[in-house]
RODRENBA-517924 format. One record per residue (C-alpha): y, z, x negated. Coordinates in Angstrom, 1 decimal. Layout:
BEGIN
((Y,Z,X))
...
This chain:
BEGIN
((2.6,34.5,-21.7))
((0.6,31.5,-23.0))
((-0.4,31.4,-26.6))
((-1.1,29.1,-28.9))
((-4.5,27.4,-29.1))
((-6.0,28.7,-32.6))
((-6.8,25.9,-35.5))
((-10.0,25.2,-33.8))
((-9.2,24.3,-30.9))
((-5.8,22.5,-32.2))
((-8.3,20.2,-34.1))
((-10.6,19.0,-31.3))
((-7.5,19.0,-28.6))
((-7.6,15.6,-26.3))
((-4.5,14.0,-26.6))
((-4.8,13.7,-22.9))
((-5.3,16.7,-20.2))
((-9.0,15.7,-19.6))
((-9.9,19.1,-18.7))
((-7.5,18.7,-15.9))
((-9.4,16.8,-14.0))
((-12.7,18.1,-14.5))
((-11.5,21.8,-14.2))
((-9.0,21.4,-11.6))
((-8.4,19.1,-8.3))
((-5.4,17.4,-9.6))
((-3.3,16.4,-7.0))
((0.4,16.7,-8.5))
((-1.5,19.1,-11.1))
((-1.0,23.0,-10.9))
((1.9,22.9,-13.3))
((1.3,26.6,-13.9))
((-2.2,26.0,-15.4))
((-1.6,22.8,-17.4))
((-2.7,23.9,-21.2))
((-0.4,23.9,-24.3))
((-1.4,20.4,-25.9))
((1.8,18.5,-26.3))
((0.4,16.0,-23.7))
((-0.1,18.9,-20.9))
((3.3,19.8,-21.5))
((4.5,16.4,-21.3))
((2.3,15.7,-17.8))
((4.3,18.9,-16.8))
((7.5,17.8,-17.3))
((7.4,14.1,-15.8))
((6.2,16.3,-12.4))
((8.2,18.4,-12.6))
((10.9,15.8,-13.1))
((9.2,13.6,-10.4))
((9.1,16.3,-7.7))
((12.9,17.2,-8.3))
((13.4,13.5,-8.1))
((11.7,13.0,-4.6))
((13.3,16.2,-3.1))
((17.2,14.6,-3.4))
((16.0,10.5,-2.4))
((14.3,12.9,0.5))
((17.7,14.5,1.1))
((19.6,11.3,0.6))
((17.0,9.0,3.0))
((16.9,12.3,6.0))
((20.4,12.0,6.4))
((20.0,8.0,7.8))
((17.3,8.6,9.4))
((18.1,12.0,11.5))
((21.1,9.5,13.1))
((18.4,6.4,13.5))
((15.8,9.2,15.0))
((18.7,9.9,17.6))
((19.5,6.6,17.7))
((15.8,5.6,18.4))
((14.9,9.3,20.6))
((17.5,9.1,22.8))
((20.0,11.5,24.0))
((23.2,10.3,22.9))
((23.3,6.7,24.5))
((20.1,6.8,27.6))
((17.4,5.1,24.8))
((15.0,7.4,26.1))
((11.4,7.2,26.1))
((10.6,5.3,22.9))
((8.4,8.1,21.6))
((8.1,8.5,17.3))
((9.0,4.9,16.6))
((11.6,4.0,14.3))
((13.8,1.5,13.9))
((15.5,1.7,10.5))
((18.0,-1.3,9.7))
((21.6,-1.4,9.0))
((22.0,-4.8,9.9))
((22.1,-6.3,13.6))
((19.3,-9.5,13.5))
((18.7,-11.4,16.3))
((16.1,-11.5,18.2))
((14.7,-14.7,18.7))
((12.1,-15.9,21.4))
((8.5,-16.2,19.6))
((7.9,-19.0,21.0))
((10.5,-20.9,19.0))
((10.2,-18.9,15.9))
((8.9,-21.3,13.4))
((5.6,-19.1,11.6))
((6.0,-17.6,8.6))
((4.0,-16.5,5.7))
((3.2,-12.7,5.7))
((2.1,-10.2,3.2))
((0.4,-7.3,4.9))
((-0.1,-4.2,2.6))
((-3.1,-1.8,2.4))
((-2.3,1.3,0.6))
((-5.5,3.0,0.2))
((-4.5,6.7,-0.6))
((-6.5,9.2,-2.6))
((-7.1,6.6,-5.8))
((-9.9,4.2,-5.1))
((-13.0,3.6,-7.6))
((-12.7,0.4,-8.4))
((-16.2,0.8,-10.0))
((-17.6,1.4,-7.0))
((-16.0,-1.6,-5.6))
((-16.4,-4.7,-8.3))
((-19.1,-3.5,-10.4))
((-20.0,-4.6,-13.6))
((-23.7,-4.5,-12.8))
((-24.9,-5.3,-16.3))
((-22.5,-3.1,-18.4))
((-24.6,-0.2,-20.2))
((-21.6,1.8,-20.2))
((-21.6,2.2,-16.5))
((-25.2,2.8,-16.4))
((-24.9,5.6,-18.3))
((-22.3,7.3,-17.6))
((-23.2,7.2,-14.1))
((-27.1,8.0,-13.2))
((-26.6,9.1,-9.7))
((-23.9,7.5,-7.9))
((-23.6,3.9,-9.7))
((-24.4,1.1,-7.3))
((-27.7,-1.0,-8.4))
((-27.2,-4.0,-9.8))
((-29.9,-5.3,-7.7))
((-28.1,-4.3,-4.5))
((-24.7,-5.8,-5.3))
((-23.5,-9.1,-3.3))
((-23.2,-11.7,-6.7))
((-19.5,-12.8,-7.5))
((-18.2,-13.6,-11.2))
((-17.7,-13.2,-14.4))
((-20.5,-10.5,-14.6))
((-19.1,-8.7,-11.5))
((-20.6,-8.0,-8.1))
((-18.9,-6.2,-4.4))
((-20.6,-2.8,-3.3))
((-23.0,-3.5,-0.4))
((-20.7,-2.3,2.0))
((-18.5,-5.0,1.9))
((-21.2,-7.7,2.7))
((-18.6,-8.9,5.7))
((-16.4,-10.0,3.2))
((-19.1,-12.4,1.1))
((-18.4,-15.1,3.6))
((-14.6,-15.4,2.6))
((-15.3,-15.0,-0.8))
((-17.3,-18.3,-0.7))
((-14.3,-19.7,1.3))
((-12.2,-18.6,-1.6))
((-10.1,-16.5,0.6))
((-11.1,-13.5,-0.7))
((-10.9,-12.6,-4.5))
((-10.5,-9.2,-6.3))
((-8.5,-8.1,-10.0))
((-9.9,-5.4,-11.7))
((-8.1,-2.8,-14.3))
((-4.6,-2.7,-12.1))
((-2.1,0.3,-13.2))
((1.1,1.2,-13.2))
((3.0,1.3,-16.5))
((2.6,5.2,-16.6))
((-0.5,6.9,-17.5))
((-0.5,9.9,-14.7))
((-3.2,11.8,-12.6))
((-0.7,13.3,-10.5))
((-1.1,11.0,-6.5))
((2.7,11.9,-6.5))
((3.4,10.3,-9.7))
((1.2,7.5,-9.4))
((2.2,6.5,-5.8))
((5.7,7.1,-6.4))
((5.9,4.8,-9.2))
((3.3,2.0,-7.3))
((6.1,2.0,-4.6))
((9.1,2.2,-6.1))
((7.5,-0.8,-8.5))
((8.5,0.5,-11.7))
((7.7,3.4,-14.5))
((8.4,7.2,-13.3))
((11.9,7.2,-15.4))
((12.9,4.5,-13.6))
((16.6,5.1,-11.8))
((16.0,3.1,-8.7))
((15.4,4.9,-5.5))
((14.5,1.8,-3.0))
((11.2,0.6,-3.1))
((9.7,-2.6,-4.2))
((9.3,-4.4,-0.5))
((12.7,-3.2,0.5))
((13.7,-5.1,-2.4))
((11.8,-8.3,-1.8))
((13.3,-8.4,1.8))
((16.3,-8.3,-0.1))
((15.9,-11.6,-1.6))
((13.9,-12.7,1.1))
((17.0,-12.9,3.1))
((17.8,-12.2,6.8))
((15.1,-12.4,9.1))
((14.0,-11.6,12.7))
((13.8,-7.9,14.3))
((10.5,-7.5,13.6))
((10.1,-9.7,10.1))
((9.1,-6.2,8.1))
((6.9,-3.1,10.0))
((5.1,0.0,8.7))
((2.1,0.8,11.5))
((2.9,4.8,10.8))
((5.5,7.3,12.1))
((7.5,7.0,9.0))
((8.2,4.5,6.3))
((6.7,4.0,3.4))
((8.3,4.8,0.2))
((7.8,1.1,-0.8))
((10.1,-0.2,2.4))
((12.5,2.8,1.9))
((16.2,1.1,0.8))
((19.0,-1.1,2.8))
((17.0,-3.6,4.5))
((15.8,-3.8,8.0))
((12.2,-2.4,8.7))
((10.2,-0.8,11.7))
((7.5,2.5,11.8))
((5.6,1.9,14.7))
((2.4,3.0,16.2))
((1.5,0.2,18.2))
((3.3,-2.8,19.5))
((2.7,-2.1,23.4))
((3.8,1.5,22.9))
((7.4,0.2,21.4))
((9.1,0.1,24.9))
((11.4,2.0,26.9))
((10.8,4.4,30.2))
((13.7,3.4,31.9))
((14.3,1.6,34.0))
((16.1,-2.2,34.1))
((19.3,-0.6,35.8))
((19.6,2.5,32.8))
((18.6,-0.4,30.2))
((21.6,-2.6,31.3))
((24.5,0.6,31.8))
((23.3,1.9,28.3))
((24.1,-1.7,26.8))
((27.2,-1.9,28.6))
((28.0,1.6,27.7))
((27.6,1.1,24.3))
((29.5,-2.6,24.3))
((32.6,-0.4,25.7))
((32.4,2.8,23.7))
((32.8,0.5,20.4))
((35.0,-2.6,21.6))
((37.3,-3.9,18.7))
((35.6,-2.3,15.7))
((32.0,-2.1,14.1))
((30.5,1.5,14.0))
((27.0,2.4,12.2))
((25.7,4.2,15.7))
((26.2,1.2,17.7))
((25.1,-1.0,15.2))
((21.4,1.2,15.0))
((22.1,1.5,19.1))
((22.3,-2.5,19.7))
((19.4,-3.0,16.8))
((16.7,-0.8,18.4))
((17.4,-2.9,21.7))
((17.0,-5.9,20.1))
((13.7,-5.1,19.0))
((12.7,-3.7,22.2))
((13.9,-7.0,23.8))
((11.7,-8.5,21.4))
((8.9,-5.9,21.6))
((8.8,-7.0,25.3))
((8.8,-10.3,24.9))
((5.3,-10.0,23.1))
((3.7,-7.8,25.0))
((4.3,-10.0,28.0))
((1.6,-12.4,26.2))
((-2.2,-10.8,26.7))
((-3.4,-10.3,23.9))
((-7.3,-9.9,23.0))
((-8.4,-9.0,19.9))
((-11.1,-10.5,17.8))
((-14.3,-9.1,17.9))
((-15.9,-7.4,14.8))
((-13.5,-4.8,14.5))
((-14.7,-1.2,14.3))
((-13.5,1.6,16.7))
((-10.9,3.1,14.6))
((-7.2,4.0,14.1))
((-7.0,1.1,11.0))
((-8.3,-1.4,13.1))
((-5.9,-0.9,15.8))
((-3.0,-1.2,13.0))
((-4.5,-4.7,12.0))
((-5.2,-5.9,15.6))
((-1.3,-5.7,15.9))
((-0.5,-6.8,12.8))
((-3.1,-9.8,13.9))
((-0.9,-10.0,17.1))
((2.6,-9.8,15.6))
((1.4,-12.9,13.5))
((0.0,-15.1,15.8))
((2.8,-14.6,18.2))
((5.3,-15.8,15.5))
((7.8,-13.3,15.6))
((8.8,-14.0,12.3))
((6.4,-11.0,10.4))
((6.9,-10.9,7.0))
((5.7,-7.5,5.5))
((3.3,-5.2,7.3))
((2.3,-1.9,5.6))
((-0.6,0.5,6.8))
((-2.2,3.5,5.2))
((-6.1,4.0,4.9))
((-6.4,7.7,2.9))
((-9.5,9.3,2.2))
((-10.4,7.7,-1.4))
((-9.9,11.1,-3.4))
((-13.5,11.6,-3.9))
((-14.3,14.5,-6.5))
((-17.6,15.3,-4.7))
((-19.9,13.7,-2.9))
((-19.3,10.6,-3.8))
((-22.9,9.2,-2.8))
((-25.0,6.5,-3.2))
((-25.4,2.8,-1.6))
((-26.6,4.6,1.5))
((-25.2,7.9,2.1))
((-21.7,9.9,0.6))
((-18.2,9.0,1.1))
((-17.9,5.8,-0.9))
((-20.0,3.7,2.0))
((-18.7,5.7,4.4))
((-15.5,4.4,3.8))
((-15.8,0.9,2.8))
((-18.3,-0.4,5.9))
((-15.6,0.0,8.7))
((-12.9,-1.6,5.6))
((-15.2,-4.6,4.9))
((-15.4,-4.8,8.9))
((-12.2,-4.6,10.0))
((-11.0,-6.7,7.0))
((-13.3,-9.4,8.1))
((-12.5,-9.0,11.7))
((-8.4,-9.2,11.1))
((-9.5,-12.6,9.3))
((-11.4,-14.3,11.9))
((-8.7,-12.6,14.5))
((-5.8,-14.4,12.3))
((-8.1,-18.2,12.5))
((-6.1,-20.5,11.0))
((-2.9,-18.0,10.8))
((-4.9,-16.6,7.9))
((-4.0,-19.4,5.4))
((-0.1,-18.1,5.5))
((-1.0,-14.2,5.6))
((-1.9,-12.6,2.2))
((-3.6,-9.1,2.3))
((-3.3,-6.7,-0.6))
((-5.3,-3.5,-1.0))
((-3.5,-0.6,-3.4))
((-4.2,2.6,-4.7))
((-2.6,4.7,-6.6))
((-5.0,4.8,-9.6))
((-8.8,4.5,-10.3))
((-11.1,7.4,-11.4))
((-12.6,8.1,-14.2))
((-15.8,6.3,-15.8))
((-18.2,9.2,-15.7))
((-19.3,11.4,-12.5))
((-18.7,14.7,-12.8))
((-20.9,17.8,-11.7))
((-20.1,17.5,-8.3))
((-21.4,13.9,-8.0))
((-17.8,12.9,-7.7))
((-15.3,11.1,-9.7))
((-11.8,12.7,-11.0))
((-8.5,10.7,-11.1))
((-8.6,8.4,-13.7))
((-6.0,5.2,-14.6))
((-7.5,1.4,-13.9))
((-8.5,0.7,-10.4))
((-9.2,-2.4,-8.4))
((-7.1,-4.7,-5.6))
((-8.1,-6.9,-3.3))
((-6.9,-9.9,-2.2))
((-7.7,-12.3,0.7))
((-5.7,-15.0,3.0))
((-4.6,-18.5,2.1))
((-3.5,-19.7,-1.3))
((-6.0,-17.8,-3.2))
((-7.9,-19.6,-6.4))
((-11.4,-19.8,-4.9))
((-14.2,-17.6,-5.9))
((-12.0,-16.4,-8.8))
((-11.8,-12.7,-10.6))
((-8.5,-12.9,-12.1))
((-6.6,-10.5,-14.8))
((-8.4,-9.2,-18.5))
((-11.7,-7.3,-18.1))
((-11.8,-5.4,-21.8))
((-14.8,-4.2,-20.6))
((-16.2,-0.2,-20.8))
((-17.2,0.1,-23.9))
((-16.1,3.6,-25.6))
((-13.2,2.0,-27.8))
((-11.4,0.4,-25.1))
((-11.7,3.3,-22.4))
((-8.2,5.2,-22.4))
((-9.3,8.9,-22.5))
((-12.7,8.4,-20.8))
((-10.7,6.1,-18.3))
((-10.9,2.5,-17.4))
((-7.9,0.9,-19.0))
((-4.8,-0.4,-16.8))
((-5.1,-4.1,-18.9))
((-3.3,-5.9,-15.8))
((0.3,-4.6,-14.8))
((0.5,-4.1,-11.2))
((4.0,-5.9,-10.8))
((2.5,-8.9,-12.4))
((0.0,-9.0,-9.3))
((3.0,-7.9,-7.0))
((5.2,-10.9,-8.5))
((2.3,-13.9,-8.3))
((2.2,-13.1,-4.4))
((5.9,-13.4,-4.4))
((6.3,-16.1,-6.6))
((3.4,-18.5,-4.7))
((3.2,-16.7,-1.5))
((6.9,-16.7,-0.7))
((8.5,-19.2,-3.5))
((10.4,-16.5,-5.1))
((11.6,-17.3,-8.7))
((11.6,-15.5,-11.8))
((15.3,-13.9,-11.4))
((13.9,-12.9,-8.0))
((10.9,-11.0,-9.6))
((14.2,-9.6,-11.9))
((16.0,-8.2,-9.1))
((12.5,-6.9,-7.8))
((11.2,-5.3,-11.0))
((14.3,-5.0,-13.3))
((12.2,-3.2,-16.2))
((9.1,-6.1,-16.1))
((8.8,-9.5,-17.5))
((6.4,-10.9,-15.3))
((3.7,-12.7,-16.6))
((1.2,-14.3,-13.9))
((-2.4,-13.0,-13.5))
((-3.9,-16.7,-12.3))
((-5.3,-14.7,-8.7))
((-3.6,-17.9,-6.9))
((-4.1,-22.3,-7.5))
């Protein structure tokens, strides 16, 4: 039974669960150990509510997919062989030839899982806030590749100091989401779905762009994963794949052309959902084929690692024109509670050398491709301002994105920076000054020549308001 805290400890109560995350590891918080401060018990209810939520779109989606896994896995109609990729559209698009496919701008997104530091990333070297709350793991002023506005780029990164000065690479610092959570669920639930927790719309935020994008090619929107991300979850055509020479059949020519006709004759006179996903995944293995009859070498630079693959087909799918507009891939590991480190050792450089490189290397893969591609790091939130005992951060709220391809405003940190002074910090975290959706919609907007009603249709609870990250 839980009591009552006495008047004591009902006088010096935070108005926001900090003991969470310096007591527990927070991920979707132990709901069973959350105090009895009105804001514990409010965290505990938007989980709670959150997790029910998930469980019935996971019901809902499951139900498509277990027919487009069948569809895609092959027993019913002789689509054998194509392994765990997924082809998840409920329209028929053509597919046509690369080589007359006039290129396309393309947004390719980097959800960095775990909640980066965006501390560690774009560093306020001179702020006396930072220096104190963080004696052992703060990067040195001294060591920090110069930008803007006060702010320099963790060491690590150095790769990415060329494109900076080329003004194709640019950063904003304190990006949130509308809701102030420490729960990864909550957080990347709401990033994706592009709106607050309560929000009643279950697609997420690129489904919806490809929405107003309009009809494309087979292969204009990809997740490199075995599953789609919550953000391309909704009616409009996308692809989970692993790798674009791996999207192919192990049949034969003969069993390729008897399963089309098959499938021509079992559904003659009348449009059926089965045929429609049957026809679909052929399409894109038609088109599939057609681009990995091209050789393809990638650029050099980029580490030996499962992200770099993703980008070196992403790099591929671009350059061959095959009409790619949105590419999602997944780097996780950011959740760093211990061990944090310094410039030279921990977690923190750990991670962000092989990013830096393979961000660099995708760049000089894409050449002159890369003034119509726009990259976009996310994570889910950003930690808090001061290290804990574990030389670690917990989950905080502001975090950091990073931006690079054409169109940027050179050498340019854009958004409001209030700073880390103690008035401004949102219960020891940085504050989330610039909305995420406002980032989201100036890509959009300049990248892709969306309009305002657009960005309505896209984010139906926001009114954007431009951040000035593009000329």
């Amino acid at each position: 039974m839980t009591t009552s805290p006495n008047p004591a400890e009902r006088a010096t109560a935070s108005p926001y669960p900090e003991r969470v995350a310096e007591s527990l590891h927070p991920d979707c918080p132990d709901l069973s150990r959350l105090g009895p401060t009105p804001a514990d018990a409010l965290l505990r209810a938007k989980a709670a509510r959150a997790e029910h939520d998930d469980e019935r779109r996971t019901s809902i989606w499951s139900r498509g997919f277990t027919r487009r896994r069948l569809i895609a896995g092959a027993g019913m109609v002789g689509v054998a062989g194509i392994g765990s990729q997924l082809v998840t559209t409920r329209v028929s698009f053509a597919a046509p030839d690369p080589e007359t496919q006039a290129a396309t701008n393309t947004l390719v997104v980097i959800f960095l899982r775990g909640g980066q530091d965006g501390l560690s990333i774009l560093v306020p070297g001179a702020d006396e806030h930072l220096t104190g709350a963080r004696p052992n793991i703060r990067v040195p002023a001294g060591a920090l590749v110069p930008l803007t506005r006060g702010f320099g780029m963790h060491p690590a990164l150095e790769p990415l100091r060329g494109y900076w000065n080329a003004g194709t690479f640019s950063m904003v610092p304190a990006l949130s989401t509308p809701d102030l959570s420490r729960s990864h669920f909550q957080a990347q639930d709401c990033l994706e779905r592009g709106g607050r927790s309560s929000t009643s719309i279950t697609s997420g935020w690129l489904d919806r762009t490809l929405t107003e994008l309009g009809a494309g090619t087979t292969f204009r929107a990809i997740s490199e994963s075995t599953t789609l991300p919550r953000a391309l979850v909704g009616p409009s055509n996308a692809i989970a794949m692993t790798g674009i020479d791996s999207f192919k059949l192990s049949v034969g020519a003969a069993t390729r052309a008897r399963t089309t006709e098959a499938l021509e004759r079992l559904y003659t006179g009348f449009t059926h959902p089965l045929r429609t996903q049957a026809l679909t995944t052929l399409h894109a293995l038609d088109a599939a084929a057609r681009i990995q009859s091209t050789p393809y070498t990638p650029g050099e630079g980029y580490p030996n690692n499962s992200f770099s693959k993703s980008l070196q087909d992403i790099a591929r799918l671009i350059k061959s024109n095959a009409g790619l507009r949105v590419a999602c891939v997944d780097l996780g590991g950011w959740d760093m509670h211990t061990g944090l480190g310094t410039i030279d050792t921990g977690d923190m450089q750990r991670l962000l050398k092989p990013l830096g490189q393979a961000l660099a290397a995708f760049a000089k893969d894409l050449g002159s491709a890369l003034g119509r591609t726009t990259v976009l790091t996310m994570t889910e939130f950003g930690r808090r301002l001061r290290e804990n005992a574990s030389g670690g951060l917990d989950h905080g709220h502001g975090s950091v994105a990073m931006l690079m391809g054409g169109g940027l405003k050179p050498k340019s940190i854009a958004g409001a920076w209030p700073g880390l002074a103690p008035d401004v910090l949102v219960s020891g975290d940085v504050p989330g000054s610039n909305d995420f959706r406002d980032l989201l919609g100036e890509v959009l907007v300049k990248r892709f020549g969306l309009t305002t009603a657009n960005l309505g249709r896209i984010f139906p609870d926001h009114s954007y308001r431009a951040l000035g990250a593009f000329a």
